[in-house]
C-alpha positions in Angstrom: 21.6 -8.6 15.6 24.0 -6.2 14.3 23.1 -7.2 10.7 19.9 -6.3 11.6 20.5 -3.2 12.9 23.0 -2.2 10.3 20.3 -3.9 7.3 18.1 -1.2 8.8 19.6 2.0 8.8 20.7 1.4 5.2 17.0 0.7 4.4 16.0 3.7 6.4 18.1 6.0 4.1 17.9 4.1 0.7 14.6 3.5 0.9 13.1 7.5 1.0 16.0 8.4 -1.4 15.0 5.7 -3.8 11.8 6.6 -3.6 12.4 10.6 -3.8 14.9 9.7 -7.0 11.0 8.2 -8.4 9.2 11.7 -7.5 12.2 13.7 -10.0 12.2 10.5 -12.7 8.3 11.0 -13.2 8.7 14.8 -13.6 10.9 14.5 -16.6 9.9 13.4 -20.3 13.0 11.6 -20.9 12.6 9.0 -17.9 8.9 9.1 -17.3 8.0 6.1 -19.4 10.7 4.6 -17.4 9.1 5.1 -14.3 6.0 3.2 -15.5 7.8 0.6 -16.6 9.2 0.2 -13.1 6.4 0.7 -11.3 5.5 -3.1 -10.6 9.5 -3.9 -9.6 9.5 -0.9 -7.1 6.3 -1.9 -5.9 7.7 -6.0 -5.2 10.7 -4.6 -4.0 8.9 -3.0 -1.5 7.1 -6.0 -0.3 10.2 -7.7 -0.1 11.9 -5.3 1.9 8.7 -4.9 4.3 7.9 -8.9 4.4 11.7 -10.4 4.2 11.8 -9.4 8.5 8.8 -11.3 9.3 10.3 -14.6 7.2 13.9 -14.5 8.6 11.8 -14.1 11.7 9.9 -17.2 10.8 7.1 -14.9 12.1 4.6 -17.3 11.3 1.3 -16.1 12.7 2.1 -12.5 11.1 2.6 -14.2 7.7 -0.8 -16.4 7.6 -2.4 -13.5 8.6 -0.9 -11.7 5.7 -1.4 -13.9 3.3 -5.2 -14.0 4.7 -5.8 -10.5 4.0 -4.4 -10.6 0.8 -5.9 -13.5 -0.5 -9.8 -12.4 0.9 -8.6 -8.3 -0.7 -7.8 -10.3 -3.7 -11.0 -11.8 -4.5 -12.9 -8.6 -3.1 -10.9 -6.6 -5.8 -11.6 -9.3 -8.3 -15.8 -9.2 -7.3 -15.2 -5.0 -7.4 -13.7 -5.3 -11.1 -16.6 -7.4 -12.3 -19.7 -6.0 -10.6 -18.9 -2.5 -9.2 -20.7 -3.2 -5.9 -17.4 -2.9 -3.5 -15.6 0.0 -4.7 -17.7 1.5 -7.2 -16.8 1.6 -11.0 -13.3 0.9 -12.3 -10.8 -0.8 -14.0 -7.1 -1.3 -13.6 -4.8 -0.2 -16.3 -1.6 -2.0 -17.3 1.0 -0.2 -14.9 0.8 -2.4 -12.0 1.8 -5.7 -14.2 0.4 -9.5 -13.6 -2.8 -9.6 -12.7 -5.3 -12.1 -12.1 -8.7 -11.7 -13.5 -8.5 -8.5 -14.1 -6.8 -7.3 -10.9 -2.9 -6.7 -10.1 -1.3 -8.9 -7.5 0.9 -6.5 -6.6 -1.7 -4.2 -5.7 -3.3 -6.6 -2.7 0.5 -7.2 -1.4 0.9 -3.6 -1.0 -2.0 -3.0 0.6 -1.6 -5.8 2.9 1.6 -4.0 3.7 0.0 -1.0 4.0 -2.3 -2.0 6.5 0.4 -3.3 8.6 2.6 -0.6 8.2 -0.8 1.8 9.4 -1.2 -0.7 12.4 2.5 -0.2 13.6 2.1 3.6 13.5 -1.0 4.1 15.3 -0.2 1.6 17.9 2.9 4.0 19.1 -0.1 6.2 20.0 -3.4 4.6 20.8 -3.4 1.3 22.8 -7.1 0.0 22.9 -7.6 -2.5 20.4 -10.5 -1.0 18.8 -8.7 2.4 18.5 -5.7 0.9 17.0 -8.4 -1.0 14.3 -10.1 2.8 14.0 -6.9 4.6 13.8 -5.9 2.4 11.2 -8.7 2.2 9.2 -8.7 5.9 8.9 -4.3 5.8 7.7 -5.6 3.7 5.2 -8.8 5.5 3.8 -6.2 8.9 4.3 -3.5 7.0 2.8 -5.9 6.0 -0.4 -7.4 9.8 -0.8 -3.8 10.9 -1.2 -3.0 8.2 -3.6 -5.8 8.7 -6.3 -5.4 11.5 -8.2 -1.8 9.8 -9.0 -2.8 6.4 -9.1 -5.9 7.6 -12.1 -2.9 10.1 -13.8 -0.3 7.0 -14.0 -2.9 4.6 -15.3 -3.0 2.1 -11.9 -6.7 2.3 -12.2 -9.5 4.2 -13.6 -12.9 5.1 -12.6 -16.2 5.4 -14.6 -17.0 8.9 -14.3 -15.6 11.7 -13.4 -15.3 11.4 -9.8 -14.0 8.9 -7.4 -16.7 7.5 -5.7 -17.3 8.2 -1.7 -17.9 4.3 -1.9 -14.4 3.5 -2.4 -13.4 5.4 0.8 -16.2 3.1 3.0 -15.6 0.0 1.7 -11.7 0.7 2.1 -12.1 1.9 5.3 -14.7 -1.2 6.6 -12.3 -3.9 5.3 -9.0 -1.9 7.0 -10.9 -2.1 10.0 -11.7 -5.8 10.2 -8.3 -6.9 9.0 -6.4 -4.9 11.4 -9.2 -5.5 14.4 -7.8 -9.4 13.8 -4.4 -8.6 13.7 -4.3 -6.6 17.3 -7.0 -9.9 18.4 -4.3 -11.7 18.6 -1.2 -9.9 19.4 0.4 -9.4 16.4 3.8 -7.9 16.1 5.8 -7.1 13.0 9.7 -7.7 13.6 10.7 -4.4 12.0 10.4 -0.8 11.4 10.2 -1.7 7.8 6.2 -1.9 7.2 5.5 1.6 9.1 8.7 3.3 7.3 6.9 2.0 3.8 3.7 3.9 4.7 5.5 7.2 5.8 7.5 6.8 2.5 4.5 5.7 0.0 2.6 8.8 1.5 5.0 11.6 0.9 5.8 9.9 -2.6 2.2 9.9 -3.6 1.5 13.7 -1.9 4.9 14.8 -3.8 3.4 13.1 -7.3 0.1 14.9 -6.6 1.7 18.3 -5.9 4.7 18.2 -8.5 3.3 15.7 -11.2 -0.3 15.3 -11.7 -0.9 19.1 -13.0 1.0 18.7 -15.9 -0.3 15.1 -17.1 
């Protein structure tokens, strides 16, 4: 238990510094290229910190549903990429590393974590099911909009056109809400802070990159 506790404080202060030091390396020409290079390793150091909890937990119903939401965004992501009919238009670039058929791995473990994360905060102030699955949903969707305009700048993905389309938003915002209306079904707890502290730390990364960053790319 101590471990634990002690584990977590050092996460709760490396983790928004590291993250902060990622804000200042992408604003500077010497270490920007860097930053892109890194971009996947952060990312599945992320997941590792936010998933590592739930397996020395041997959290196990937490886990399949997990790996159930990330195999089933997986293949909607994949279907999106080919046919534009999910998300609208777009394509992923090369930032995000490995990717299956067209579509990063990494990208459906974050959001997995993500959703989770979103679930853990909204459930501190809502406690109906179908609030926490609404309250989610819209973290998520909010969580997205911030990310965007970054994600498009640093090459994650692009869209055909010149806008991102309002179908993007829905169809994130529809399959948030069923993935987290089955994880308060049945009971689900995380066994950390981690998950919730990601999404508070993702956010203001992605906000600061749009303020500080994004302009001048």
């Amino acid at each position: 238990m101590w471990e634990m506790r002690n584990t977590g404080r050092w996460v709760a202060i490396g983790l928004p510094l590291f993250y902060l030091a990622g804000v200042l390396f992408h604003f500077l020409d010497g270490t920007f290229p860097l930053m892109l290079v890194l971009t996947p390793w952060t990312i599945f150091l992320t997941a590792v910190i936010g998933f590592l909890p739930e397996f020395k937990a041997k959290n196990t119903s937490l886990l399949m549903w997990a790996l159930g939401t990330f195999l089933v965004t997986l293949v909607l992501e994949i279907v999106g990429v080919a046919t534009g009919m999910i998300f609208g238009a777009y394509n992923y670039g090369p930032t995000l590393g490995f990717g299956v058929m067209g579509v990063p791995l990494l990208i459906g473990i974050n959001w997995t974590l993500i959703i989770m994360g979103s679930i853990a905060l909204v459930s501190k102030v809502v406690k109906s099911k179908w609030e926490i699955a609404f309250g989610t949903a819209l973290v998520t969707v909010t969580f997205d909009w911030i990310m965007e305009p970054v994600a498009i700048a640093l090459d994650y993905w692009t869209w055909e056109g010149s806008s991102i389309p309002l179908q993007n938003y829905i169809a994130w915002f529809c399959i948030s809400l069923v993935f987290s209306r089955v994880y308060v079904h049945f009971d689900l707890k995380n066994k950390s802070l981690f998950p919730s502290l990601i999404v508070v730390v993702q956010a203001i990364f992605f906000l600061l990159l749009r303020i500080a960053v994004v302009p001048y790319l």
